[in-house]
C-alpha positions, -999 to 999 in steps of 0.1 A, spaced: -216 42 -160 -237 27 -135 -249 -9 -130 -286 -15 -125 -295 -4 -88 -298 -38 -69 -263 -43 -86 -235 -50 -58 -213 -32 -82 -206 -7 -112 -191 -6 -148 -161 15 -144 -141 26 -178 -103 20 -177 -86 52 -178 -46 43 -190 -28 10 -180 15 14 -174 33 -20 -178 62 -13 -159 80 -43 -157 66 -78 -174 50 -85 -141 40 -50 -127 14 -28 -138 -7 4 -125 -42 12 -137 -66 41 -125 -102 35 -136 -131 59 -134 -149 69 -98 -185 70 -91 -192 101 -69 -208 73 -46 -173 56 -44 -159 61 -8 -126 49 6 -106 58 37 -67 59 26 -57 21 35 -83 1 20 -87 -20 -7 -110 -22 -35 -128 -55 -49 -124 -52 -90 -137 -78 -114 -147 -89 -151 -174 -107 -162 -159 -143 -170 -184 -168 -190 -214 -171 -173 -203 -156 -139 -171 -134 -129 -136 -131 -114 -128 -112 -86 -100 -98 -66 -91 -75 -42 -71 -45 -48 -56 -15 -25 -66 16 -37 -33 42 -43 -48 73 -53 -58 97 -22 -91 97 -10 -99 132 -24 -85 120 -63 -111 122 -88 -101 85 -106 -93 51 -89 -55 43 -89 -46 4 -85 -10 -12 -85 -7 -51 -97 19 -80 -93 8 -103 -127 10 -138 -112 19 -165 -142 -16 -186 -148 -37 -166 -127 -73 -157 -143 -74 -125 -130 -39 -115 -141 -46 -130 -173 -69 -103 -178 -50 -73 -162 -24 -82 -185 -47 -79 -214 -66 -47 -204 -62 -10 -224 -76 21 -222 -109 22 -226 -120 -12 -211 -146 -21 -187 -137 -33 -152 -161 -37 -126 -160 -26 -91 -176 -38 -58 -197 -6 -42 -179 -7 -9 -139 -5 2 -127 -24 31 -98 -32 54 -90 -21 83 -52 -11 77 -59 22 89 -36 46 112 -63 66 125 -69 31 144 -41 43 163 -51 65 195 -12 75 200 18 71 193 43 103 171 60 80 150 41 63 123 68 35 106 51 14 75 67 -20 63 57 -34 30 72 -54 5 59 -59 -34 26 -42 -39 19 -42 -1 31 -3 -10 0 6 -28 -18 10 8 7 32 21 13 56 -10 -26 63 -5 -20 75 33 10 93 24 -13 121 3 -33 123 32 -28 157 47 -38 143 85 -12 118 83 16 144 82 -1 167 105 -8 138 134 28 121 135 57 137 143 78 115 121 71 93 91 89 64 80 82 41 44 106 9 36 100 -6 8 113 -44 0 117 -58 -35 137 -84 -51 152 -66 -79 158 -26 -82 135 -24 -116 107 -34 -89 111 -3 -74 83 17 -94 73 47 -68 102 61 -61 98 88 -78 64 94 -68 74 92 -32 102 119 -40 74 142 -56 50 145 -26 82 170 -15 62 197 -44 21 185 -32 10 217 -25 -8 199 3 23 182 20 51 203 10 58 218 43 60 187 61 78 167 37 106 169 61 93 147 86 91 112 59 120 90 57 119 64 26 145 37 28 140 16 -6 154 -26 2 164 -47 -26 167 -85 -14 183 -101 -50 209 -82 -57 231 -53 -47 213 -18 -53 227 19 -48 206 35 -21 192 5 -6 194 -19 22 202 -54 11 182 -77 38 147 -88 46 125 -63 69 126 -87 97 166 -94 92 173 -52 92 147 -45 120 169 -75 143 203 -63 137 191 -21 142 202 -12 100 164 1 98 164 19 126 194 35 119 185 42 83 153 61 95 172 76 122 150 70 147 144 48 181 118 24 181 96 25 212 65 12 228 59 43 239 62 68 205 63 42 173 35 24 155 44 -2 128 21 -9 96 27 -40 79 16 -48 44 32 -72 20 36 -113 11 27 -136 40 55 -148 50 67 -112 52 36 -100 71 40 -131 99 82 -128 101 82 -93 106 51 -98 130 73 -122 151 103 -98 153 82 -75 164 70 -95 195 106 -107 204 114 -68 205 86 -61 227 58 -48 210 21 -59 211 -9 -60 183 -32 -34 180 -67 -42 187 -94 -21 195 -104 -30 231 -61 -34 238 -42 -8 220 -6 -18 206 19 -8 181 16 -30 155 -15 -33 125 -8 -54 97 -24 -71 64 -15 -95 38 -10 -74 3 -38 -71 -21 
């Protein structure tokens, strides 16, 4: 349902909610045909709050080419806008900012064949929306997802990351992805016990993607917590790689989760 047209935003309806955990939930909400988003950016969603309203932003998980809105959330104890997440159904109104940003894009990149994305907490929800992107699979050679956490129930997407193996437009190069899932708070079957910039130091990620890192071929994307997004940013530099920026290409892009 649309807002009135000098309206910076329109009335969505929310589709289903998923509590996953007490403190993680996915939503998908309705899409304008207007709505556009490259795979990467977030979304601003909001309520109406008294006389005014809350906002936040939110990366956008479902593909660009998904009829609905898909959104990922951390509940944060005594935050408004969780407060409200945490109370919304099926059949709610949420609204939503007309225009997507960020700039966590890989097409950003001009080269590069292996395309290696670092995220902790909901810093995945960027990357599971590039992942359904057919030109992401068809530009790198190799793909490689690692997921920190603190606890194993926190790790919500695995199987979603196991089912892009059946999309019928990814199938044949599901070959090329390798997920390693890291839980930081305890010991975990199937996952790598340290922080991201702890396992990219000592080589364990590397050697779990089975790859090389090098100037030359690999491209980091960071998403995540702060002090994630600047640590693993610094190990980065001490191994030699640059930032990306448009006038001085580099290897590394990053963005503090939303």
């Amino acid at each position: 349902m649309a807002a009135a047209p000098e309206a910076k935003y329109t009335e969505e309806t929310v589709l289903w909610v998923k509590h996953h955990t007490p403190k993680l939930i996915t939503f998908a909400i309705t899409r304008p045909e207007s709505y556009r988003f490259s795979a990467g950016q977030f979304s601003r969603l909001g309520f109406r709050d008294g006389e005014g309203f809350i906002w936040r932003a939110y990366s956008v998980v479902s593909a660009e080419y998904a009829d609905t809105l898909e959104y990922f959330a951390v509940l944060i104890q005594g935050g408004p806008m969780s407060a409200k997440l945490a109370a919304m159904k099926e059949g709610d109104t949420i609204l939503l900012d007309k225009n997507a940003t960020g700039f966590l894009l890989p097409e950003r990149f001009p080269d590069g064949k292996d395309l290696v994305m670092l995220c902790t907490g909901s810093g995945i929800a960027p990357f599971l929306s590039i992942l359904e992107q057919p030109e992401i699979w068809q530009r790198f050679d190799r793909l490689a997802l690692a997921h920190s956490v603190s606890y194993a129930e926190e790790l919500i997407f695995n199987g979603r990351i196991a089912a892009l193996a059946e999309h019928p437009l990814i199938e044949e190069h599901f070959h090329k992805l390798h997920f390693v899932p890291v839980v930081t708070r305890e010991t975990a079957e199937d996952a790598l016990g340290k922080r991201l910039p702890e396992l990219l130091k000592n080589g364990e990620l590397a050697a779990a993607f089975d790859m090389q890192f090098t100037s030359a071929d690999t491209r980091f994307m960071i998403c995540g917590n702060p002090a994630m997004v600047k640590d693993t940013f610094q190990t980065l530099l001490d191994m030699g790689f640059a930032m990306h920026r448009n006038r001085v290409p580099g290897q590394i892009m990053m963005e503090n989760g939303f």
